[in-house]
DRENVOTOR-168441 format. One record per residue (C-alpha): residue in three letters; x, y, z. Coordinates in Angstrom, 2 decimals, always signed. Example, Ala and Ser with C-alpha at 12.3 -4.5 7.8 and 13.67 -1.06 7.14 Angstrom:
2
(ALA, (+12.30, -4.50, +7.80))
(SER, (+13.67, -1.06, +7.14))
***
This chain:
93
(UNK, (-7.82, +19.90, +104.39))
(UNK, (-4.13, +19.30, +103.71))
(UNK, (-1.36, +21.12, +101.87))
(UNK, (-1.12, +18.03, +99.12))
(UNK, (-4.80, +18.32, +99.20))
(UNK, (-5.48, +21.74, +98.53))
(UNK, (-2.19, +21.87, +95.50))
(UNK, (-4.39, +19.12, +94.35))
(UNK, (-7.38, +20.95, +94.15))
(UNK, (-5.40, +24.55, +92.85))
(UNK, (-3.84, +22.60, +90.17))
(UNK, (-5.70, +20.18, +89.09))
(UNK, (-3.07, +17.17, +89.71))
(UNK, (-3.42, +14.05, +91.68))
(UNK, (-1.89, +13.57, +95.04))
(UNK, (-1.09, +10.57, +97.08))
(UNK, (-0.62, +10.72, +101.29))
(UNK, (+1.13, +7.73, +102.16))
(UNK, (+0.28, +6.48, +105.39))
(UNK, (+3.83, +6.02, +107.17))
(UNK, (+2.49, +3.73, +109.83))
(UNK, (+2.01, +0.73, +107.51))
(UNK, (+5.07, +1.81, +105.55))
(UNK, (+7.38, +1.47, +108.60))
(UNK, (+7.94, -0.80, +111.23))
(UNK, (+8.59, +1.60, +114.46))
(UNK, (+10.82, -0.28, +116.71))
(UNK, (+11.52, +0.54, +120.75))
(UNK, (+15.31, +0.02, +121.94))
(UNK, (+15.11, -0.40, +125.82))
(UNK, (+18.61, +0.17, +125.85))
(UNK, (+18.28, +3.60, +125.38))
(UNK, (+16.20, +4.68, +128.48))
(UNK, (+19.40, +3.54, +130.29))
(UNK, (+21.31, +6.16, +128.80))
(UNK, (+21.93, +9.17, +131.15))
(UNK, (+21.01, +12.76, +130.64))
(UNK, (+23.61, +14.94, +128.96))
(UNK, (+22.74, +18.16, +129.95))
(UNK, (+25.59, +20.45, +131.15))
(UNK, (+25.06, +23.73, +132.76))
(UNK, (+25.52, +26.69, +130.64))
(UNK, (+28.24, +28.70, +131.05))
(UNK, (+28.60, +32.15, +132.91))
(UNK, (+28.83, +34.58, +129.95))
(UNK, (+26.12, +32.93, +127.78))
(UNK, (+23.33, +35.88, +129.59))
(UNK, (+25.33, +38.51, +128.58))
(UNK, (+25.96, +37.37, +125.09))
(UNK, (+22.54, +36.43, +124.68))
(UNK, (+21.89, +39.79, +126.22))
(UNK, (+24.38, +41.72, +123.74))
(UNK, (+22.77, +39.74, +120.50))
(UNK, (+19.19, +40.98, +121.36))
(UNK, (+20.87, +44.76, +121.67))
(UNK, (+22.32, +44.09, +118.13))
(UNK, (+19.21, +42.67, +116.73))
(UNK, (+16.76, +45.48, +118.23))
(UNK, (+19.55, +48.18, +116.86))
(UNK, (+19.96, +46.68, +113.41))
(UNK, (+16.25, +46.87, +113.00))
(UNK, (+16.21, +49.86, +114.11))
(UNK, (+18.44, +51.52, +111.52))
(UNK, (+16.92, +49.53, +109.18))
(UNK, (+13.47, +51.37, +109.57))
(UNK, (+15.17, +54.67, +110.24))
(UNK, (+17.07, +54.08, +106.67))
(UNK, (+13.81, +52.89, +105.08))
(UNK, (+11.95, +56.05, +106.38))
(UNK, (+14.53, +58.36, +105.14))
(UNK, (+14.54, +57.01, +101.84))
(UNK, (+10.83, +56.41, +101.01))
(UNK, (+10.71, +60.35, +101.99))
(UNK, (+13.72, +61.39, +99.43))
(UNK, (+15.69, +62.81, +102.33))
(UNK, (+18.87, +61.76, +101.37))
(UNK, (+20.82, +64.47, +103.03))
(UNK, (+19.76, +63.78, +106.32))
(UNK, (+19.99, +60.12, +105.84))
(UNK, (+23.74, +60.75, +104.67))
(UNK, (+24.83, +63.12, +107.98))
(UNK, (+23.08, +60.44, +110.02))
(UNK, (+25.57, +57.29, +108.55))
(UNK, (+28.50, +60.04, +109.03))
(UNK, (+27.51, +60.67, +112.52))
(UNK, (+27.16, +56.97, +113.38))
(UNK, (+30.23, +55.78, +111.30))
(UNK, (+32.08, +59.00, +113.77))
(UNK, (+30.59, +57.40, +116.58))
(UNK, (+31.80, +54.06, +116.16))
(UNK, (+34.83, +55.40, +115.09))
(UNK, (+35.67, +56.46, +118.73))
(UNK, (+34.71, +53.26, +120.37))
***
């Protein structure tokens, strides 16, 4: 059963599918199998930066959960001396 379908059924309105194939004419250029590939090599530092987003990602989600925890359990203190700690810590970088 499809999306439309099932909205139909839920609430109660009518739904059309078009059927694109007789709605358009699909046409084939041969021209454009003649066209060459484009693909360039990537360049050197695209690992590592790759590399460094994933680190960021992982970490961000990270805190997040550590913040979340610390809230959800009212421990607001400990939750404040952690951001000072961090906020040292990146301080000195």
């Amino acid at each position: 059963m499809s999306l439309a379908e099932i909205l139909s059924d839920e609430f109660h309105i009518p739904v059309q599918i078009p059927d694109w194939q007789n709605e358009f004419e699909l046409l084939y250029d041969k021209e454009q199998d003649a066209v060459e590939s484009t693909f360039k090599p990537l360049p050197d530092g695209l690992e590592k930066a790759l590399r460094a987003e994933k680190m960021y990602l992982d970490l961000t989600m990270r805190l997040n959960n550590y913040f979340r925890e610390q809230w959800n359990t009212k421990d607001y203190d400990k939750l404040i001396e952690s951001i000072k700690l961090l906020e040292s810590k990146l301080d000195e970088a």
